[in-house]
RODO-2510 file (C-alpha; in nm, 4 decimals, decimal comma):
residues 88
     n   res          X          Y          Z
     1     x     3,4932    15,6347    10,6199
     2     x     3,3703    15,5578    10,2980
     3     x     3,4732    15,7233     9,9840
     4     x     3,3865    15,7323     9,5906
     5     x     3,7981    15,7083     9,4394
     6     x     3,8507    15,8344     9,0932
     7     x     4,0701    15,5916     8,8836
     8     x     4,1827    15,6614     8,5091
     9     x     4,0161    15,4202     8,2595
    10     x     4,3482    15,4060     8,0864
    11     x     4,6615    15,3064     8,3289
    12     x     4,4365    15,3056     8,6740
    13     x     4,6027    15,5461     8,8234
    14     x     4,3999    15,7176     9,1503
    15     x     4,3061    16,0373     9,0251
    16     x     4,1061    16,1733     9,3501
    17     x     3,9074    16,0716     9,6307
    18     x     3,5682    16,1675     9,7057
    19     x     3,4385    16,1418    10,0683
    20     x     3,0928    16,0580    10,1082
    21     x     2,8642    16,2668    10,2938
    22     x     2,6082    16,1761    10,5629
    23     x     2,5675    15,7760    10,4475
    24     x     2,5715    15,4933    10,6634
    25     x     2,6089    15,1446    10,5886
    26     x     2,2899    15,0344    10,5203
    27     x     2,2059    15,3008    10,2569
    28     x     2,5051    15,2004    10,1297
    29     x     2,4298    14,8109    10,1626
    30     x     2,0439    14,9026     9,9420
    31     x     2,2563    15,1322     9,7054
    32     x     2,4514    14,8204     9,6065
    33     x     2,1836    14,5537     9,7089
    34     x     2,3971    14,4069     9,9205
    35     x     2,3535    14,1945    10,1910
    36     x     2,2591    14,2851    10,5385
    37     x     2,5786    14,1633    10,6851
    38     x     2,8184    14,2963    10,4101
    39     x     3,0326    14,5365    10,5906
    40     x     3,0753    14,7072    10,2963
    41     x     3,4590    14,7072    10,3052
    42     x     3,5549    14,5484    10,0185
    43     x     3,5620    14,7877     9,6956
    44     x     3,2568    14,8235     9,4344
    45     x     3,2184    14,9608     9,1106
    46     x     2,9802    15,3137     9,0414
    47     x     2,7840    15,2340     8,7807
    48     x     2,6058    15,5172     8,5960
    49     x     2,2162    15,4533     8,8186
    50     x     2,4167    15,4706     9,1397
    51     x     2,5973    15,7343     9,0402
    52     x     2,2953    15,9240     9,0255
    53     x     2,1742    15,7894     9,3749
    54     x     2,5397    15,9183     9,5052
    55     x     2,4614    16,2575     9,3968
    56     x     2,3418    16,3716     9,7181
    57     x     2,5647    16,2139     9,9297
    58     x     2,9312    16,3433     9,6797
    59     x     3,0458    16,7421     9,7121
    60     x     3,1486    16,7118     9,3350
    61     x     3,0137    16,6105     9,0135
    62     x     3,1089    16,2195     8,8862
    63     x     3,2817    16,2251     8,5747
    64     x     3,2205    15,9477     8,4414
    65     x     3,3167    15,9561     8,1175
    66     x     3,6579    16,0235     8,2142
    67     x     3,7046    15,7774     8,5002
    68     x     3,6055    15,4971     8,6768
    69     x     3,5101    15,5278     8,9943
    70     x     3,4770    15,2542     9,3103
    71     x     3,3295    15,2862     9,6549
    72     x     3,6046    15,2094     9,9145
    73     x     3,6199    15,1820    10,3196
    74     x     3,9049    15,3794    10,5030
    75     x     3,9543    15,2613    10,8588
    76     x     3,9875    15,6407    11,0102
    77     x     3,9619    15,4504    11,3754
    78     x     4,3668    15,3718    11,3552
    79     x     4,5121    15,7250    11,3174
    80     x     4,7427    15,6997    11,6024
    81     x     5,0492    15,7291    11,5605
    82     x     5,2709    15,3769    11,4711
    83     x     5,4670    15,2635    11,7952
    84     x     5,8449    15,3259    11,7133
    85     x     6,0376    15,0449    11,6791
    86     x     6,3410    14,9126    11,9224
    87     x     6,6839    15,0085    11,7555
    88     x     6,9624    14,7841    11,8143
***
């Protein structure tokens, strides 16, 4: 899952997360003109022109001014639970 994280532009401190809506990797690939074997997991900076290509694909306004804000990949595929671990 990919989403647009909010980071302070003093102390970069995560603020929020934004998820993105409806994208797949290779809008996301053209968005950033990356590639056509990036997997797009690494993280990459929102400048203010993608910001406005993001608009349709974000449930909230960017405020820019205020932070700084980088595309990110979560793996969602590992939410099981962690295997407890032997005692003794």
């Amino acid at each position: 899952m990919w989403v647009l994280n909010a980071y302070e532009k003093r102390g970069g401190r995560l603020v929020t997360e934004h998820p993105l809506l409806d994208v797949n990797v290779e809008t996301l690939r053209r968005i950033w003109e990356q590639p056509d074997d990036d997997p797009m997991y690494f993280s990459y900076p929102v400048t203010p022109t993608i910001a406005e290509v993001l608009r349709d694909y974000v449930a909230a306004p960017l405020q820019l001014n205020d932070y700084n804000y980088y595309l990110e990949y979560y793996d969602t595929s590992s939410s099981r639970p962690a295997e407890p671990k032997p005692t003794g």
